[in-house]
Structure formats: structure tokens, C-alpha cells
C-alpha positions, -999 to 999 in steps of 0.1 A, spaced: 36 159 112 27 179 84 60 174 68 57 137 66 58 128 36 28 110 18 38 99 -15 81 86 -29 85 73 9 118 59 13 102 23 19 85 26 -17 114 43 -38 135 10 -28 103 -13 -36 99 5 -67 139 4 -78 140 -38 -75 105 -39 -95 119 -17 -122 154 -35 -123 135 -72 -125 123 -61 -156 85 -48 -137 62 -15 -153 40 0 -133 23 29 -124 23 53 -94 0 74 -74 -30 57 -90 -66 71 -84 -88 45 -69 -117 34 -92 -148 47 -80 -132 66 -48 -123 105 -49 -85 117 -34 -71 82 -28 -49 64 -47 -29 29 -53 9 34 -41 24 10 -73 -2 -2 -99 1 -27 -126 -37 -19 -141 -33 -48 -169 -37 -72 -139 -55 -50 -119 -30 -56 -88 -29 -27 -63 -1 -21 -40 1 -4 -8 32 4 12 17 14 45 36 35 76 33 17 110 25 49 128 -3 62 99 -17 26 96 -18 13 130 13 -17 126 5 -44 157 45 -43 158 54 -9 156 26 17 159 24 41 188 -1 64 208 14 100 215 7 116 246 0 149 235 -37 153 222 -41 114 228 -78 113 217 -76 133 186 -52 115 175 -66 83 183 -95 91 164 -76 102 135 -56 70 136 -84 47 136 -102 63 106 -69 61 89 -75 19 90 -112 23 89 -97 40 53 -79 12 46 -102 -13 52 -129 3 32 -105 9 2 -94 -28 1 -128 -40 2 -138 -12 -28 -110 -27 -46 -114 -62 -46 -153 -57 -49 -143 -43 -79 -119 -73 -93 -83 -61 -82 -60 -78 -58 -46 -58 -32 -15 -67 -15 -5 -42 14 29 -40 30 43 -22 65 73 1 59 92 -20 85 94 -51 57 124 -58 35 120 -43 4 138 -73 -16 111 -91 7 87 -71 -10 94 -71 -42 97 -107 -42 60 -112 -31 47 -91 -52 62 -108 -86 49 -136 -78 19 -123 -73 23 -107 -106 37 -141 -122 5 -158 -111 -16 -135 -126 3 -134 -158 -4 -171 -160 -43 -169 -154 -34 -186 -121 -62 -181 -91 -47 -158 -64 
């Protein structure tokens, strides 16, 4: 597990590719505001939007995640402060003013993408979110 990769997943390199082709800057690997060693996966700062590209075994996905066998409670435990993470992160976040959007790694990237321009768009235009 400790080769799993953390940070230029494949689900965010092809997130990341149809932002930058639709004209979209950005930032990666963000530090959280106010919270030491965590970051933002894709960042635009100017509209203080925060995206996260979650994996469905790290974050618990109701679709996809799994239990292993093996060591069952650590893992559980581990698992569960993983989205106790997450939660607490979010609500730092949009305490703060930013909008978080989080995705699974199961999603469509062009899916993605999409959703997240308009989010942009909206915010671009002073629009409520």
C-alpha cells in the first residue's frame, strides 16, 4: 500500500489535462489554510475553489470501497479517520470562504471537468454557489 500513489493519480492527471486545454489555471498540491501537511488536489485561489479527487478505497466510496480481511480493525480504523479527515478539512475550508467540490476516482473525468467550470463560471460571475 505504501506504493500507492498520493499525489498526479491517474484520475487527476486526466482532470487536470481537459482544465488546462479549456483554457483553466490552477494550482496543484495546495497547502490547506490554517491546516499543517494537507493540501487541495487542483486550486484556483482567485476564487478560492478547492478541488479534491478522492480514491474509493482511501475515502470510503458507498459504491466502490472495500474492507480487507487481513488486519480488518486497523484498517478500519485508519479508513474511518481518513473521512473523519475529509470531513474536517471541508468544513475548515468553507468555514474559511472557499468552496469545495470533491470527486470519486470512479467519475468521468470530462464529467469532472465539466462540473467544475461551471462552478468556476459561476464564481467568475459573482453568482451564489
Amino acid at each position: 500500500m505504501s506504493r500507492q500513489a498520493s499525489r498526479n493519480t491517474t484520475p487527476e492527471l486526466a482532470v487536470r489535462r481537459l482544465l488546462h486545454a479549456s483554457g483553466l489555471r490552477y494550482r496543484v498540491n495546495v497547502p490547506v489554510p490554517g491546516i499543517p501537511r494537507r493540501t487541495i488536489d487542483i486550486a484556483f485561489g482567485s476564487n478560492r475553489i478547492a478541488v479534491f479527487l478522492d480514491g474509493c478505497f482511501w475515502h470510503g466510496c458507498p459504491q466502490h470501497a472495500t474492507q480487507p480481511k487481513a488486519n480488518a480493525e486497523w484498517w478500519r480504523s485508519k479508513l474511518e479517520k481518513n473521512m473523519a479527515r475529509d470531513h474536517e478539512t471541508t468544513t475548515h475550508l468553507e468555514s474559511i470562504g472557499w468552496t469545495v467540490l470533491r470527486f470519486w476516482e470512479h467519475e468521468r473525468p470530462d464529467d469532472v471537468a465539466r462540473a467544475i467550470t461551471r462552478i468556476k463560471d459561476k464564481k467568475d460571475k459573482g453568482e451564489k454557489i
